[in-house]
ROTIRO-26391 format. One record per residue: residue number from 1; y, x, z of N, C-alpha, C in turn. Coordinates in Angstrom, 1 decimal. Layout:
N
  resi     nc2     nc1     nc3    cac2    cac1    cac3     cc2     cc1     cc3
   NUM       Y       X       Z       Y       X       Z       Y       X       Z
...
# end
This chain:
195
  resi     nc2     nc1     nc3    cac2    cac1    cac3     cc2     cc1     cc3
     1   126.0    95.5   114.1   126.4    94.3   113.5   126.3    93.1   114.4
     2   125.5    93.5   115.6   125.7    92.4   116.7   126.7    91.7   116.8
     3   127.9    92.7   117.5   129.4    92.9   118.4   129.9    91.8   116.8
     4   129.8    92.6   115.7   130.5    91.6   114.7   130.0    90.2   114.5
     5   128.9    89.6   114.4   128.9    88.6   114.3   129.1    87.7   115.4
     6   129.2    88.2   116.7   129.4    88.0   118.1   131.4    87.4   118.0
     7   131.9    88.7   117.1   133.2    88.2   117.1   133.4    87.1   115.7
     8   132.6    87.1   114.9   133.2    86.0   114.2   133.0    84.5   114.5
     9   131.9    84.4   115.8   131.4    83.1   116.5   132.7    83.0   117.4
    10   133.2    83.6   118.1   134.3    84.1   119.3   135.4    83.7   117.8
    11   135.5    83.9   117.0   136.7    83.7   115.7   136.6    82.4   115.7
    12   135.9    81.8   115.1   135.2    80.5   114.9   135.7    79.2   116.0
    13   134.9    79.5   117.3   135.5    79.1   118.3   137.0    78.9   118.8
    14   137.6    80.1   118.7   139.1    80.0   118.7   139.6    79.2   117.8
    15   139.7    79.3   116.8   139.4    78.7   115.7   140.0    77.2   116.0
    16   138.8    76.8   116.5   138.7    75.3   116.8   139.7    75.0   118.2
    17   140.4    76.1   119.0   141.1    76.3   120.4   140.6    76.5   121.1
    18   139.3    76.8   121.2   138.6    77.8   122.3   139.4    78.5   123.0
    19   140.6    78.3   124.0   141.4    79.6   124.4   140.3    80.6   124.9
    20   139.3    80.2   125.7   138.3    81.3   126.4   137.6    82.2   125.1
    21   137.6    81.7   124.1   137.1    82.7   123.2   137.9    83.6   122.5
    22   139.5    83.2   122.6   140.4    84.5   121.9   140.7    84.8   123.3
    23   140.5    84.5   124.2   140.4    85.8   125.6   139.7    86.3   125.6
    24   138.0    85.9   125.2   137.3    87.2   125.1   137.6    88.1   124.0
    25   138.2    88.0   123.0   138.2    88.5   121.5   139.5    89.2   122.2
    26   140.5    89.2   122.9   141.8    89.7   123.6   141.1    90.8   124.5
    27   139.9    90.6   125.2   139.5    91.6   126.1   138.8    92.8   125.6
    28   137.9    92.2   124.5   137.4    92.9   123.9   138.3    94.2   123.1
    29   139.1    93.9   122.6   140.1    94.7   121.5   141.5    95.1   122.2
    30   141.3    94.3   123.3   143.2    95.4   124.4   143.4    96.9   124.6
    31   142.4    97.4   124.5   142.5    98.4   125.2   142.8    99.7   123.5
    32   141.9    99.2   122.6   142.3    99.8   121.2   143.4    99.8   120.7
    33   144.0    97.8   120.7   145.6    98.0   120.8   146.6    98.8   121.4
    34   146.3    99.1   122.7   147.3    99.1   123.5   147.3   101.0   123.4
    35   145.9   101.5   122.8   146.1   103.4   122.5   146.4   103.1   120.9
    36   146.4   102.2   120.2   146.7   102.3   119.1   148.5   102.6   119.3
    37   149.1   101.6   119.8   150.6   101.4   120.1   150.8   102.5   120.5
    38   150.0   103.3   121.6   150.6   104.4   122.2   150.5   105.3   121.8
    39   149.8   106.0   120.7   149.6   106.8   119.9   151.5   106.9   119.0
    40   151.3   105.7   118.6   152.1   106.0   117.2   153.5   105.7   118.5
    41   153.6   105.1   119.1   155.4   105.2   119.9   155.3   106.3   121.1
    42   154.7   106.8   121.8   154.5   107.4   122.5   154.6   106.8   124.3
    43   155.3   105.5   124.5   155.9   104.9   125.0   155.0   104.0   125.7
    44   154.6   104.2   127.4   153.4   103.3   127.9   153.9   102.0   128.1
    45   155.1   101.5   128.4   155.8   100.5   128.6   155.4    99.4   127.3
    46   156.1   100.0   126.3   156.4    99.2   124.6   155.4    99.2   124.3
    47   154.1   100.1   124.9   152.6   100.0   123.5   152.2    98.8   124.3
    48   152.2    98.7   125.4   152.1    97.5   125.9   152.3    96.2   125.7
    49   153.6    96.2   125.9   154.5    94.9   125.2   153.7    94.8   123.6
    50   154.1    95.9   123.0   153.8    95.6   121.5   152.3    95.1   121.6
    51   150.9    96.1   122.0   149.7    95.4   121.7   149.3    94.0   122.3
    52   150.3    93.2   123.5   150.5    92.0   124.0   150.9    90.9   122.7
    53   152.3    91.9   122.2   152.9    90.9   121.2   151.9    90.8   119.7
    54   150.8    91.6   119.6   150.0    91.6   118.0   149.0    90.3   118.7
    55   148.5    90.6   120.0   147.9    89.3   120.2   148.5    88.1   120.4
    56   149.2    88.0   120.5   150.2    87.1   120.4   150.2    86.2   119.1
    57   150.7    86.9   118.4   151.0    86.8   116.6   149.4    86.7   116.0
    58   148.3    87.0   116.8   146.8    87.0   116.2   146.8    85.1   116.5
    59   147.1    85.1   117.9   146.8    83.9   118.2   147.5    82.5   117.1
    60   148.7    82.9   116.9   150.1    82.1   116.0   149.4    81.7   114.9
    61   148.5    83.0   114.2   147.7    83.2   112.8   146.4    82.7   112.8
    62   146.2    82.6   113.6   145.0    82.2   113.6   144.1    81.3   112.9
    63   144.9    80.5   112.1   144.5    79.5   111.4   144.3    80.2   110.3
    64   145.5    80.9   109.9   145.2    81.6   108.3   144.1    82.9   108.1
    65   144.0    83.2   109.4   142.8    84.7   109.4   142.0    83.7   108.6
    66   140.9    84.8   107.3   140.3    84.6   106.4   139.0    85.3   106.8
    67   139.2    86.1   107.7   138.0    86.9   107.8   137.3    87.8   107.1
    68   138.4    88.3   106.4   137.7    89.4   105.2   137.6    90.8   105.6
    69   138.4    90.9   106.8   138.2    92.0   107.5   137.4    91.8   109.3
    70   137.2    92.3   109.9   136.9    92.0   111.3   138.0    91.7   112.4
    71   138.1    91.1   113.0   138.7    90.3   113.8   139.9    91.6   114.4
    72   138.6    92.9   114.8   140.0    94.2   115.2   140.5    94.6   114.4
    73   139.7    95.0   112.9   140.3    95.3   112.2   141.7    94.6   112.0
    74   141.8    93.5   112.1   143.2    92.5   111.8   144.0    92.5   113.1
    75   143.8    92.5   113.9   144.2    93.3   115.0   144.9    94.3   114.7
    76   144.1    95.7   115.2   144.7    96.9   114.1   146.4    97.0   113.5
    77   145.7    96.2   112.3   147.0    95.9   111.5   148.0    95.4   112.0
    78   147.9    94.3   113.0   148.8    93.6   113.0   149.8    94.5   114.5
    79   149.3    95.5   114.9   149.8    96.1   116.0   150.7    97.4   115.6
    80   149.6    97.9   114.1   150.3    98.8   113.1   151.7    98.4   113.1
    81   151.9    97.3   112.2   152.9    96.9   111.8   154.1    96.6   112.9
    82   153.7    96.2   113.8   154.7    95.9   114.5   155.1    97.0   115.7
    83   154.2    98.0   115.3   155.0    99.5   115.9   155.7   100.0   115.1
    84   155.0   100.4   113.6   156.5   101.3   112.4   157.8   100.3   112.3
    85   157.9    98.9   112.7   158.6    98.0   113.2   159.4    98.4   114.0
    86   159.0    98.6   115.0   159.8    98.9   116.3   160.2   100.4   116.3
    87   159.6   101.2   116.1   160.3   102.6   115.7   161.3   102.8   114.4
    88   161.2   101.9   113.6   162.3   101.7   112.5   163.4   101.0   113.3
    89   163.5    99.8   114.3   164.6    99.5   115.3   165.0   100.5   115.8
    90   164.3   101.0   116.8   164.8   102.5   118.1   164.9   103.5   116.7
    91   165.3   104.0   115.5   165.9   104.9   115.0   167.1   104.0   114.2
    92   167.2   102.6   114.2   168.7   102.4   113.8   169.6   102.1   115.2
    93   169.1   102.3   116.2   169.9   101.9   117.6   170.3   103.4   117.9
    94   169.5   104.4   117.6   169.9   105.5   117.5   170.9   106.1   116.7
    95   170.6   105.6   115.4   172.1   105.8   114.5   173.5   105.2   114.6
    96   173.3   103.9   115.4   174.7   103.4   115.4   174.9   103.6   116.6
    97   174.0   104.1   118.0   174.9   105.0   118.9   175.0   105.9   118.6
    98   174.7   106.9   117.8   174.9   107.9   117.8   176.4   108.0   116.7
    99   176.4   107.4   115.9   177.9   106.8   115.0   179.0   106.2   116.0
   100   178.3   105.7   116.9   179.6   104.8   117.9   180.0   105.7   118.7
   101   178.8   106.6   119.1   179.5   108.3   120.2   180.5   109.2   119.2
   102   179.9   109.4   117.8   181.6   110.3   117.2   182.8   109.8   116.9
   103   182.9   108.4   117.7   184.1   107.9   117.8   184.3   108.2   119.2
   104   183.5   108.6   120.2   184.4   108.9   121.3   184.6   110.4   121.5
   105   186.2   110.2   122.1   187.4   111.3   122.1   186.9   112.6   123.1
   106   185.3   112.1   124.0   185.2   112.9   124.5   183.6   113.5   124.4
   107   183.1   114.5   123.6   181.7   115.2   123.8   181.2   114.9   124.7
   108   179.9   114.9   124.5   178.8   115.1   125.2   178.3   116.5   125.2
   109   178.0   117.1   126.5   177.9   118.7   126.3   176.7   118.7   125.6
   110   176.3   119.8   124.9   175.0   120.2   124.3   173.8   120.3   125.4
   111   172.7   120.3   124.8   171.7   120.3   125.6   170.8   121.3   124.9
   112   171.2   122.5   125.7   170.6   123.8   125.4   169.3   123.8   125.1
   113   168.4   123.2   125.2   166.7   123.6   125.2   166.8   122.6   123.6
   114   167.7   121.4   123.5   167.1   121.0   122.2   167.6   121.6   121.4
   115   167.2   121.6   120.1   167.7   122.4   118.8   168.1   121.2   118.0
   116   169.3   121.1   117.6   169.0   120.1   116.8   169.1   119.9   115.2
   117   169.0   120.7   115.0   168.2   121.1   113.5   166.9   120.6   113.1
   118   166.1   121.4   114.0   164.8   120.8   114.4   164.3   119.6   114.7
   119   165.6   118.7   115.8   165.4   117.3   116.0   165.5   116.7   114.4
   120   166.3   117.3   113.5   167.1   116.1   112.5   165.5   116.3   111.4
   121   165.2   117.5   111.8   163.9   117.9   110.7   162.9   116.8   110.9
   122   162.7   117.2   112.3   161.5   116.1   112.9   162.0   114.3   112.3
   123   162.9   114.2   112.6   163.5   113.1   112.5   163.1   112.4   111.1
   124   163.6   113.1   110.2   163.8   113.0   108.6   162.2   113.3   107.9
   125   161.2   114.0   108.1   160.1   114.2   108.3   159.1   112.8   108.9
   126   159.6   112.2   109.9   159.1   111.3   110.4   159.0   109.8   109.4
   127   160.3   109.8   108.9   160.6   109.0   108.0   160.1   109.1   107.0
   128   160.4   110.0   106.4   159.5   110.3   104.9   157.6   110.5   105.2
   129   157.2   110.2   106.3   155.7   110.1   106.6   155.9   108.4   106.3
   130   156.8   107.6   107.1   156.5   106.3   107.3   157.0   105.9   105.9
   131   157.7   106.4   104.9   157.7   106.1   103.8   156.7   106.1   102.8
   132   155.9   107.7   103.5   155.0   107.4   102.1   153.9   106.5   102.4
   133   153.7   106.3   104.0   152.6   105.5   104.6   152.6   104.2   103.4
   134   154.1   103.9   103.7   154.0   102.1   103.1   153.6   102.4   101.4
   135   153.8   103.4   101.1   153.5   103.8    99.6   152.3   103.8    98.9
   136   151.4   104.0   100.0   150.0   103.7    99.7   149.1   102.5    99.4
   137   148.1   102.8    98.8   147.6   100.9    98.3   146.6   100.9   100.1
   138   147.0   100.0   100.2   146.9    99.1   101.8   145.2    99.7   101.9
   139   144.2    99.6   101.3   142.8   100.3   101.5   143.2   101.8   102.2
   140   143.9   102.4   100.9   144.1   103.8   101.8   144.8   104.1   102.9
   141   145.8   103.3   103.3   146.8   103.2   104.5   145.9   102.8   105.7
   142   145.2   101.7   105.5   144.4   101.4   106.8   143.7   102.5   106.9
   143   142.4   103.6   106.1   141.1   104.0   106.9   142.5   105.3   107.2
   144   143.8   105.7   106.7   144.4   106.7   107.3   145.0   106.9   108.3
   145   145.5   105.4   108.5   146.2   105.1   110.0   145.5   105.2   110.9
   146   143.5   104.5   110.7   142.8   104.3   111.7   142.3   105.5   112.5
   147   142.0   107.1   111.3   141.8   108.1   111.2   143.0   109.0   111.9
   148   143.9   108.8   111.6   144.9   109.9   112.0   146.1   109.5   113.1
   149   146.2   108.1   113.3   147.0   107.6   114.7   145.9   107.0   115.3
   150   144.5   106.3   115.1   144.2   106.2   116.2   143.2   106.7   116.5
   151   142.6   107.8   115.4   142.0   109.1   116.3   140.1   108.5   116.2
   152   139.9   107.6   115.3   138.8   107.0   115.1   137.9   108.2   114.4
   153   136.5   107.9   114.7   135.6   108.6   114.0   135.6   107.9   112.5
   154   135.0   109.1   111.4   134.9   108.2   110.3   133.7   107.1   110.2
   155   132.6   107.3   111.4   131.4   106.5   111.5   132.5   105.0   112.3
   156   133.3   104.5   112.6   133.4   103.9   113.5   134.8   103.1   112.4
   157   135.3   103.9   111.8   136.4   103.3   110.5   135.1   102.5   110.0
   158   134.2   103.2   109.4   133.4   102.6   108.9   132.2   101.1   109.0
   159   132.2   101.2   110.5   131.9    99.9   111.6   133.1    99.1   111.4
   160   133.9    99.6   111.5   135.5    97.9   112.0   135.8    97.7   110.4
   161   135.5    98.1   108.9   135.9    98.2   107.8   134.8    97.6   107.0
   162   133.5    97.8   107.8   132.6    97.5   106.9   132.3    98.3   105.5
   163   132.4    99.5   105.7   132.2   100.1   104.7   131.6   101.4   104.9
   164   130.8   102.0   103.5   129.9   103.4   104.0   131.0   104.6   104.2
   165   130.0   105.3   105.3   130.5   106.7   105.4   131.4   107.4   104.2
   166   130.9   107.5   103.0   130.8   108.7   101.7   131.9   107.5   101.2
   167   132.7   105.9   101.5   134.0   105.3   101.2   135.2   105.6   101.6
   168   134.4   105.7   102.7   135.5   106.1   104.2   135.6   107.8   103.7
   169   135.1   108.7   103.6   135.6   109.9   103.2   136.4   109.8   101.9
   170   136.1   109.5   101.0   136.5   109.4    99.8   138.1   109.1    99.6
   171   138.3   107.6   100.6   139.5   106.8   101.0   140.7   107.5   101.7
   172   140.0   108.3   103.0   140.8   109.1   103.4   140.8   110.4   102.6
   173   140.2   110.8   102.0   140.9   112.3   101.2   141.7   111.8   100.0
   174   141.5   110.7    99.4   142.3   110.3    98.4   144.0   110.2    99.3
   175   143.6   109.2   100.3   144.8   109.1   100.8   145.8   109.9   101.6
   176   145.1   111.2   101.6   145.6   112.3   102.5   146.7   113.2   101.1
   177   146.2   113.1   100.0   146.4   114.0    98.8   147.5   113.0    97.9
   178   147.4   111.5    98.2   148.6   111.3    98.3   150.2   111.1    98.6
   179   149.5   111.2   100.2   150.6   111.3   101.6   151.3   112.9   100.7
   180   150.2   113.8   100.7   151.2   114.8   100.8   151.6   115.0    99.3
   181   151.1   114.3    98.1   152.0   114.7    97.0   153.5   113.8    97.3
   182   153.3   112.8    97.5   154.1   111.8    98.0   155.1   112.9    98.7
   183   155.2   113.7    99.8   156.0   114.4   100.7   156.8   115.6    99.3
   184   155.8   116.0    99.3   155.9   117.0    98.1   157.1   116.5    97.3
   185   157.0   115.6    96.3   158.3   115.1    95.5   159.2   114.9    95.9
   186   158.9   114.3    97.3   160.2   114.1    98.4   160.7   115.0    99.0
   187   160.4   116.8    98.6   160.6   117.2    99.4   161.0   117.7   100.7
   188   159.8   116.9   101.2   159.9   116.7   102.7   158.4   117.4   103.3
   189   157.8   118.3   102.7   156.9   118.9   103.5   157.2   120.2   103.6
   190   156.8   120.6   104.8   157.3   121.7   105.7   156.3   122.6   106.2
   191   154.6   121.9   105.6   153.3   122.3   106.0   153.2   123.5   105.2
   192   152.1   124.2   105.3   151.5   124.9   104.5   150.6   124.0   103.6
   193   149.6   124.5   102.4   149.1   123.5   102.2   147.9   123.4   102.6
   194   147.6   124.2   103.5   146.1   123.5   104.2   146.2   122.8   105.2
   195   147.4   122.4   105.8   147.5   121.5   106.9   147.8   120.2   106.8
# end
């Protein structure tokens, strides 16, 4: 509880334009952003840029942070969003090149190792995850995103969330059982059902 009340003095201070205290609050939380981004785009370049641009947008907001969550926690979020963002752009840049190529008169040869059945599976699969993602009440979206893209312990959801162990399980099994009824009606699951 140190580190936390360490950052809401460091909040505080910024707060008032402390730039040296949202650089420490920047140094402290870069490196979470920047595997959070990388995780969910796979891309070392853009998780970059993007966990640059959530600080960014932290700094903008800063006035209206409320502090109901922890400073990474909002973080977090704000890096979330502006990755299923950017992968919602790079899959419409993809569509309308890929629309603008079956207007030209000349193919592109195939590319034997891809399958693309499989791509369009993955593809469409991908989407109907990021659909049911937004589908969820925002409690269960955050401890699942923190859990499953950024690979967090449930002790440590539980640290940046402020909340107990036996919530944090509870949140994420609820929210797991909706993801996949969610897939299920859509269907769009391709799992067995223990995975």
């Amino acid at each position: 509880m140190v580190a936390e009340e360490n950052d809401k003095e460091l909040v505080r201070r910024a707060k008032a334009g402390d730039h040296q205290a949202f650089a420490r609050l920047g140094a402290d939380n870069q490196n979470r952003a920047y595997s959070l981004a990388f995780r969910i785009t796979g891309d070392r370049e853009e998780s970059a840029d993007l966990a640059q641009e959530a600080f960014l947008k932290a700094w903008q907001a800063l006035p209206n942070f409320q502090g109901e969550s922890s400073f990474a926690t909002w973080v977090y979020r704000l890096t979330t969003n502006l990755c299923i963002d950017y992968i919602r752009r790079q899959q419409r840049r993809r569509e309308t090149v890929s629309l603008d190529e079956s207007d030209s008169p000349f193919p592109e040869p195939a590319d034997p190792g891809q399958d693309p059945h499989r791509a369009l599976e993955q593809t469409e699969l991908r989407r109907a995850v990021e659909r049911g993602l937004q589908a969820l009440p925002e409690a269960q979206r955050q401890v699942l995103v923190l859990r499953e893209l950024s690979g967090l312990s449930y002790q440590e959801i539980g640290e940046r969330l402020d909340l107990d162990l036996g919530t944090v399980k509870s949140r994420i099994a609820r929210a797991r059982l909706a993801l996949r009824k969610y897939l299920l009606e859509q269907g769009n699951f391709f799992g067995s059902p223990s995975s």
